[in-house]
N, C-alpha and C positions, 0 to 999 in steps of 0.2 A: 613540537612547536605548533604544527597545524590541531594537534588534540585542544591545547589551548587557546589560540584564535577561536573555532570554530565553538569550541563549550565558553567561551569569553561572549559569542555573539548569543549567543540562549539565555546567559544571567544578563547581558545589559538589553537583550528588546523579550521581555515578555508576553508572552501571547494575551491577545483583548482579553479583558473578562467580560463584556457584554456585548451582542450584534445586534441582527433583526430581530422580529420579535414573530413573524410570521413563519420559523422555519418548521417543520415538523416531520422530523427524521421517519421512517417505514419501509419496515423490508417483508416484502410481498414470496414468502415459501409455497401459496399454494398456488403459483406459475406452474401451468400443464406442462411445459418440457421439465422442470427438477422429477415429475413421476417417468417421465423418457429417458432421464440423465440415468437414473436410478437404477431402469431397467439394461444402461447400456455399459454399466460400469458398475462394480460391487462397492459403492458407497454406504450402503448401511450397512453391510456385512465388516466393511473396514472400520468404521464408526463404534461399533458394537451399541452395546445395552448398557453402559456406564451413565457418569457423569458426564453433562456437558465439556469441561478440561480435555477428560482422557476420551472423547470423541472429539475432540476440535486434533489433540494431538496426532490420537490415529490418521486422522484425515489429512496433518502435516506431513509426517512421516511417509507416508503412501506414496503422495504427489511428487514430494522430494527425491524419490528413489525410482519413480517411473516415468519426471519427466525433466530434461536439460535445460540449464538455463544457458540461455544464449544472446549476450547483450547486444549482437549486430543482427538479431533477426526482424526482420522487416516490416510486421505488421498487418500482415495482407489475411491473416486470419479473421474472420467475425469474433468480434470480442465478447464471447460465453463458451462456456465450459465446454459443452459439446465437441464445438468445430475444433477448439484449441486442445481437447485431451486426443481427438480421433485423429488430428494432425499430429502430435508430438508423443502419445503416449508408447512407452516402450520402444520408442523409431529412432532412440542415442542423438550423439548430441549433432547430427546433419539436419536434427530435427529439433532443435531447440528451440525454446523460447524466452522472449522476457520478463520481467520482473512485473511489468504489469498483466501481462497474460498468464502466468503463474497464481497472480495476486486476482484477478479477477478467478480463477479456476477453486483456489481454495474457500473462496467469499460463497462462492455459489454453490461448491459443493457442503459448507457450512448451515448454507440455509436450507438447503434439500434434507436436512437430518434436524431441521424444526431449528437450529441454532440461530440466533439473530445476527446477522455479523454484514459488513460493509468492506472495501476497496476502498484504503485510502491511501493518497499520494504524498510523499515526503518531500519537500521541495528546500532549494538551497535558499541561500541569504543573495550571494551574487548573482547579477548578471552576465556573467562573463564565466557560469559552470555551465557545463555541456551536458551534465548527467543528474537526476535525480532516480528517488528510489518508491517501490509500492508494497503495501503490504496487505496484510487484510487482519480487521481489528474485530475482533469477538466476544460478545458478552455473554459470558460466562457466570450461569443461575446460581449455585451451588456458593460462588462466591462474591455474588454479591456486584459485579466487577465488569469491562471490558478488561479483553488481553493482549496486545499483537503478538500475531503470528505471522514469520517470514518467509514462505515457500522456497526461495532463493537459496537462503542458507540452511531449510532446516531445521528455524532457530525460532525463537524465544527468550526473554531476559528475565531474571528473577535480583533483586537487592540483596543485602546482605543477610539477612535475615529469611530470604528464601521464599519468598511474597512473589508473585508473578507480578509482571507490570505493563498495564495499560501505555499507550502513546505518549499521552499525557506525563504520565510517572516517570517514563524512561526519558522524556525532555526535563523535567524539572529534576531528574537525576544529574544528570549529563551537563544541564547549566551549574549545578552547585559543585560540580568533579565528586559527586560521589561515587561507590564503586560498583556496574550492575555485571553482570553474569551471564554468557550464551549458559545453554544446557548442554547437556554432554554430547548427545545427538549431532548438535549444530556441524555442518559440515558442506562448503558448494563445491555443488557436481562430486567427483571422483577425490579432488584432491586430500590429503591428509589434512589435519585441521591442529594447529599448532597455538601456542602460546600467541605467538604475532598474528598469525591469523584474527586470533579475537580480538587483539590490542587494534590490528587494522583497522576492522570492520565497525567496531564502535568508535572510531575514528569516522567512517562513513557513517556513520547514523549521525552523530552527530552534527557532521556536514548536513545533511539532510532534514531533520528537524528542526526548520526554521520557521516552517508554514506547513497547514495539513490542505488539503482539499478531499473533497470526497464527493459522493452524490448523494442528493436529498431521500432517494426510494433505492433501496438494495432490493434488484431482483435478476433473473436470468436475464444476460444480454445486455444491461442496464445502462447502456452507454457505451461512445470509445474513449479514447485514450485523452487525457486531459491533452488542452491547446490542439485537438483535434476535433472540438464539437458536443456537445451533450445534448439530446434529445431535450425539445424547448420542457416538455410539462416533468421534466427530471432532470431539475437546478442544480448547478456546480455549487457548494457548499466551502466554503474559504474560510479557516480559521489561521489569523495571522496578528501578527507585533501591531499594536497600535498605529495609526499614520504612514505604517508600510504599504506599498502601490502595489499589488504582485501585476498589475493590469500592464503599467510600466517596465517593470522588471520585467516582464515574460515577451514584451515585445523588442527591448534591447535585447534578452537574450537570444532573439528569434536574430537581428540586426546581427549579435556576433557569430553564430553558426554561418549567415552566409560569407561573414569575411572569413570564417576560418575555413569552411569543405565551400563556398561557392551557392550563386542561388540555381532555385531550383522552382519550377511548377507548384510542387507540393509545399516549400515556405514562403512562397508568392500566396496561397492559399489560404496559411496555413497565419500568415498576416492578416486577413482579410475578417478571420473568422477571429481576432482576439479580439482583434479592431473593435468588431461587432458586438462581442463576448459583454454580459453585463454582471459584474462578479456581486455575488449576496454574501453578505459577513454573518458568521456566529462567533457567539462567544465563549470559552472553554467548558462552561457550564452546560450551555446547549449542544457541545460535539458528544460530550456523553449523556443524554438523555436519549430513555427508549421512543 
């Protein structure tokens, strides 16, 4: 039932086709820490001399097997690959992390290996969901293409036909019910990874592809965590349903976390800065241009 609510909510609001006109995506790989990153962790050696794909995947698979994800950890990490791999890597799951700390890890280990690739956030339709998801989206030479890749799960989607699938593609899959595919790999944390597992979790994507955000400049460090702030000269980037308010939406959602856990300094804060927040729109067109 919620498979078709939430793919009913993707085929009846589709994403703008046209925003600003000033926005111009850029991801900055010759940042002096990815040559630090490089030296402190075997990134290119993981990577290898392939294709972009079979280097985006090495670099999934890697992450996913040395570092936990953990959806109540705190956030107290500086958000770049360094502090977050030197924090979590190999240290099991008392050292886990989340889905955007994962997602910023892979983005920037991506770029450190010449790949163009961004942090982007999957965001619901309601106000009244407590959880969204991140990923990190890769443009991929060889074929022409962006890809997501999901540090969390491990994962990746391909169609029936066995086509890898951009953000874009896996939402316009998802709103028609058509049928996409983890890869075999796909797997979170330790657990076995089953039939329903899949059927779940693209249940959760779908949830989650209501709206993208991302940042205008992909580079090390390149922000924190969305509804926490973005560096002014590196714009929060919102692709979303026509007429949809996410400015709105994100401060009621803000409204029901404190009726449900209680307020707190940090969503007293945390009000303050959406308040302030001035959200710039693109258009599907422009979320995939280099």
């Amino acid at each position: 039932m919620s498979y078709d609510v939430y793919t009913g909510l993707l085929k009846a609001f589709p994403l703008r086709a046209e925003g600003e006109k000033d926005i111009h995506f850029s991801y900055d790989n010759g940042n002096s820490q990815f040559k630090y990153l490089k030296t402190q962790y075997p990134i290119q050696t993981i990577a290898s001399d392939g294709k972009d794909f079979s280097k985006a995947v090495n670099l999934l698979h890697w992450i996913s097997e040395h570092v936990y994800h953990k959806g109540d950890y705190d956030g107290t990490i500086a958000h770049n690959s360094l502090d977050l791999l030197n924090y979590s890597y190999n240290n099991g799951s008392a050292y886990g992390i989340n889905c955007v700390a994962l997602a910023t890890i892979l983005s920037e280990c991506l770029l450190a290996v010449g790949i163009k690739a961004r942090r982007v956030f999957l965001m619901p339709c309601s106000p009244y969901d407590g959880d969204n998801h991140a990923v990190a989206h890769a443009y991929i030479r060889e074929m022409n293409k962006w890809v997501m890749f999901d540090p969390t799960l491990n994962a990746y989607f391909a169609n029936e036909q066995g086509e890898y699938l951009s953000l874009l593609e896996l939402r316009d899959h998802l709103a028609n019910q058509k049928p996409v595919f983890f890869n075999k790999e796909a797997q979170y944390n330790d657990e076995i990874w089953t039939e329903k597992s899949a059927n779940e979790n693209i249940e959760y994507f779908a949830k989650n592809l209501f709206y993208f955000q991302t940042s205008e400049i992909s580079t090390f460090g390149d922000g924190n965590a969305i509804g926490e702030g973005i560096a002014p000269m590196n714009r929060c980037i919102t692709l979303c349903p026509e007429g949809y308010d996410p400015k709105q939406i994100r401060l009621s959602n803000i409204g029901y976390r404190i009726r449900k856990y209680g307020p707190s300094p940090r969503t007293q804060e945390w009000i303050r800065r959406v308040s302030e927040e001035t959200f710039t729109y693109c258009g599907s067109t422009t979320f995939e241009e280099l």
